[in-house]
C-alpha positions in Angstrom: 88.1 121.2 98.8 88.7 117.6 97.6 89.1 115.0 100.7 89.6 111.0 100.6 89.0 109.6 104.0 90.2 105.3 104.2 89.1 103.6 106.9 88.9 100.3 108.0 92.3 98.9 108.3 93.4 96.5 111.0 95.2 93.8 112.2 93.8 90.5 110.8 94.7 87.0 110.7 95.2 85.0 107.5 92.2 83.7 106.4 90.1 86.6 107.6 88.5 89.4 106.1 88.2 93.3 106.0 86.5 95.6 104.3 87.9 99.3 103.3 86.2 102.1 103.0 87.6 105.2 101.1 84.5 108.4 102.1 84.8 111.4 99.2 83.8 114.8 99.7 83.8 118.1 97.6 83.5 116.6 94.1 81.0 115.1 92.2 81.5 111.7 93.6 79.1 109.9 90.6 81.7 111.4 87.8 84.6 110.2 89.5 86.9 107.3 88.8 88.3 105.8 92.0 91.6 103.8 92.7 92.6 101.3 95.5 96.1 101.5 95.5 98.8 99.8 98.1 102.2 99.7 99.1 103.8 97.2 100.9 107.4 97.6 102.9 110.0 97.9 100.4 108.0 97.7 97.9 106.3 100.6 95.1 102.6 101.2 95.0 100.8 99.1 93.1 96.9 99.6 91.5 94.8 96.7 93.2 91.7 98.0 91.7 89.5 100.8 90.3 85.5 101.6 89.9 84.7 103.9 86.7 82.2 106.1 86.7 80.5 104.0 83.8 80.3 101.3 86.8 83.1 99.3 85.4 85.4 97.9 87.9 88.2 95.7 87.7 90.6 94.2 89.9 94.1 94.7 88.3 96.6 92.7 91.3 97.0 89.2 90.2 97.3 88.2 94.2 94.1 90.0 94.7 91.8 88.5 91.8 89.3 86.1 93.8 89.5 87.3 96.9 89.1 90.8 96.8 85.9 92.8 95.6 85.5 96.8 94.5 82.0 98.4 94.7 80.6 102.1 95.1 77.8 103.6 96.3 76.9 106.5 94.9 74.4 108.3 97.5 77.1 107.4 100.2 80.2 109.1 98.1 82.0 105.8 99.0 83.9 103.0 97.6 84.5 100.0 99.2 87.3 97.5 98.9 86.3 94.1 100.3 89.3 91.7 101.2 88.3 88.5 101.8 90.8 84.9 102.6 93.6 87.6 103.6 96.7 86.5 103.2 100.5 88.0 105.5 101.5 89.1 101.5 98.3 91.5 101.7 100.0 93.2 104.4 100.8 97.0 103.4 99.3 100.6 103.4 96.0 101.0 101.5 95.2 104.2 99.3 92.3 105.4 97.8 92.9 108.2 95.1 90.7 109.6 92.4 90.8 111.8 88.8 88.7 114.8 89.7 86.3 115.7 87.3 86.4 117.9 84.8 90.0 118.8 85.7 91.6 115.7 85.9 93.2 116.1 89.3 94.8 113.4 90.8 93.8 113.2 95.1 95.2 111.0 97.6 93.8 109.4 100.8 95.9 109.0 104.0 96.4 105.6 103.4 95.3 102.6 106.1 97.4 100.1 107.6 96.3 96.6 106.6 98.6 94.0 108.9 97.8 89.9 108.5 99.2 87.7 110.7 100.1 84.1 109.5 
């Protein structure tokens, strides 16, 4: 059974910095791609960022380039989304979500609350 587990949301002020973590179980984690995803009130999910299997990562949100940083480690099943210089427009629900492997599947997290304050 596939499971995404975020964590580390909170309630920040702008300028500050947080650091997501999206824990994977029940999959290969190495052969996975994985997402960072986020959806803001009123607003439709948008990709912030992704981490290939190859190691490739990229940060696709033009608000997020420069402040925020994707990374995965592989022995820890995890991928991490470090947010740095937040800013109130940040504010929004985070997802992780990932393509099984071989099948394709497409898993979500739960989602975690990122608030900043101005």
């Amino acid at each position: 059974q596939v499971q995404l587990v975020e964590s580390g949301g909170g309630l920040v002020q702008a300028g500050g910095s947080l650091r997501l973590s999206c824990a994977v179980s029940g999959t290969i984690f190495s052969m996975l791609n994985v997402y960072w995803y986020r959806q803001a009130p009123g607003k439709e999910r948008e990709l912030v960022a992704d981490s290939i299997r190859s190691g490739t990562t990229s940060i696709y949100a033009d608000p997020a380039k420069g402040r925020f940083t994707i990374s995965r480690d592989n022995a820890k099943e995890t991928v991490y989304l470090q947010m740095n210089n937040l800013k109130p427009e940040d504010t929004a629900v985070y997802y992780c979500a990932i393509n099984d492997f071989p099948s394709g599947s497409v898993y979500w997290g739960q989602g975690t609350q990122v608030t900043v304050s101005s």
